[in-house]
C-alpha positions in Angstrom: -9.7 10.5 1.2 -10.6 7.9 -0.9 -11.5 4.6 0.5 -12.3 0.9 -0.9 -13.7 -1.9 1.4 -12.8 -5.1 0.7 -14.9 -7.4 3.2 -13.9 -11.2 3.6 -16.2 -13.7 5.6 -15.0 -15.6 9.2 -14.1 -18.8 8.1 -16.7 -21.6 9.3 -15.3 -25.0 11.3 -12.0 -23.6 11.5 -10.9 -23.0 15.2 -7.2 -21.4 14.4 -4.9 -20.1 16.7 -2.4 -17.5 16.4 0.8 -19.7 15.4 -1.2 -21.9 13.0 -2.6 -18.8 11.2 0.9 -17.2 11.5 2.2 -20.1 9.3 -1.1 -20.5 7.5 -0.2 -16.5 6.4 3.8 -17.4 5.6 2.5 -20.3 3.9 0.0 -18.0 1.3 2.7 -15.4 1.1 5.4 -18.5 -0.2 2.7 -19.2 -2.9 2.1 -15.8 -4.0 5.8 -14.8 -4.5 5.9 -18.2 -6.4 3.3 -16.7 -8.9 4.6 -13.8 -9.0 8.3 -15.3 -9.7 6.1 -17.8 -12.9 5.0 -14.3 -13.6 8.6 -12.3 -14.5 10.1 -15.6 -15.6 12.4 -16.1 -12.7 11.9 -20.1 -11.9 13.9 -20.6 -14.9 11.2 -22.7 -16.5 9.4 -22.0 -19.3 5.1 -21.4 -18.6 2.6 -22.7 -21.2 0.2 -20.0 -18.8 -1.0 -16.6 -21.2 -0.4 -13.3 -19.1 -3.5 -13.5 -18.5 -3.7 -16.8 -16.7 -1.2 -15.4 -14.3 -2.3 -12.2 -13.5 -5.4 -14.2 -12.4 -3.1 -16.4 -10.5 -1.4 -14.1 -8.6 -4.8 -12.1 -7.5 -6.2 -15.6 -6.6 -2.9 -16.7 -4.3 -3.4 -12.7 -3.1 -7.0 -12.8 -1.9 -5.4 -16.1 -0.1 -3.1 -14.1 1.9 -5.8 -11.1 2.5 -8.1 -14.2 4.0 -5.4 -15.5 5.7 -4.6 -12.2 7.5 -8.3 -11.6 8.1 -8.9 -14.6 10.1 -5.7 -13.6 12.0 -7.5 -10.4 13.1 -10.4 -12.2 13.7 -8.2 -14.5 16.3 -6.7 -11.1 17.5 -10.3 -10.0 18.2 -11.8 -13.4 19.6 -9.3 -15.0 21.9 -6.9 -11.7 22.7 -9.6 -8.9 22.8 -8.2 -7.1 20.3 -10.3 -4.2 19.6 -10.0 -4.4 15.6 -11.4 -1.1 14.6 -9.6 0.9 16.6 -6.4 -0.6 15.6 -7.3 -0.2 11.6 -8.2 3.5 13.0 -5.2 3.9 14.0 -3.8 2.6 10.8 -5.1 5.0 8.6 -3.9 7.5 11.2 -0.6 6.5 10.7 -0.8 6.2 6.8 -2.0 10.0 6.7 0.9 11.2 9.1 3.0 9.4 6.5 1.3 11.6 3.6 0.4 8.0 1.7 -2.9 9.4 2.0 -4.6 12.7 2.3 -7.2 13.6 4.4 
């Protein structure tokens, strides 16, 4: 199986809980589908933006919502004891028992 890592820093001078980064998460998601809606042309409005500009848009507001999720596993980890690894273990467990990946 092939694996990429994609590794995203804690946060620094953020202390967020599991509601705020719940609706922090929601929040990024809104913005993404929003790009992604500029993107097919479904706001109804026209875009000066190239395809390019987009596409760059939409992987920007996406990287939002990967942080986002990432610092919610961080507060999984930190305040509920989470044990992060084993639950991504786990996860990949599941995703090979689903054949979307092969071991």
């Amino acid at each position: 199986m092939k694996m990429k890592t994609l590794t995203l820093p804690r946060l620094d001078r953020l202390s967020p809980t599991l509601e705020s980064t719940a609706l922090k998460l929601m929040e990024e998601t809104g913005e993404l589908a929003q790009a992604i809606g500029k993107f097919r042309g479904m706001n109804g409005e026209e875009t000066t933006a190239t395809d390019a500009e987009v596409r760059e848009r939409i992987a920007s507001e996406l990287l939002d919502v990967a942080q986002t999720a990432v610092t919610m596993m961080f507060v999984m980890e930190e305040r509920y004891g989470v044990h992060i690894e084993s639950v991504v273990e786990k996860h990949v467990k599941k995703l090979e028992e689903r054949r979307y990946l092969t071991k």
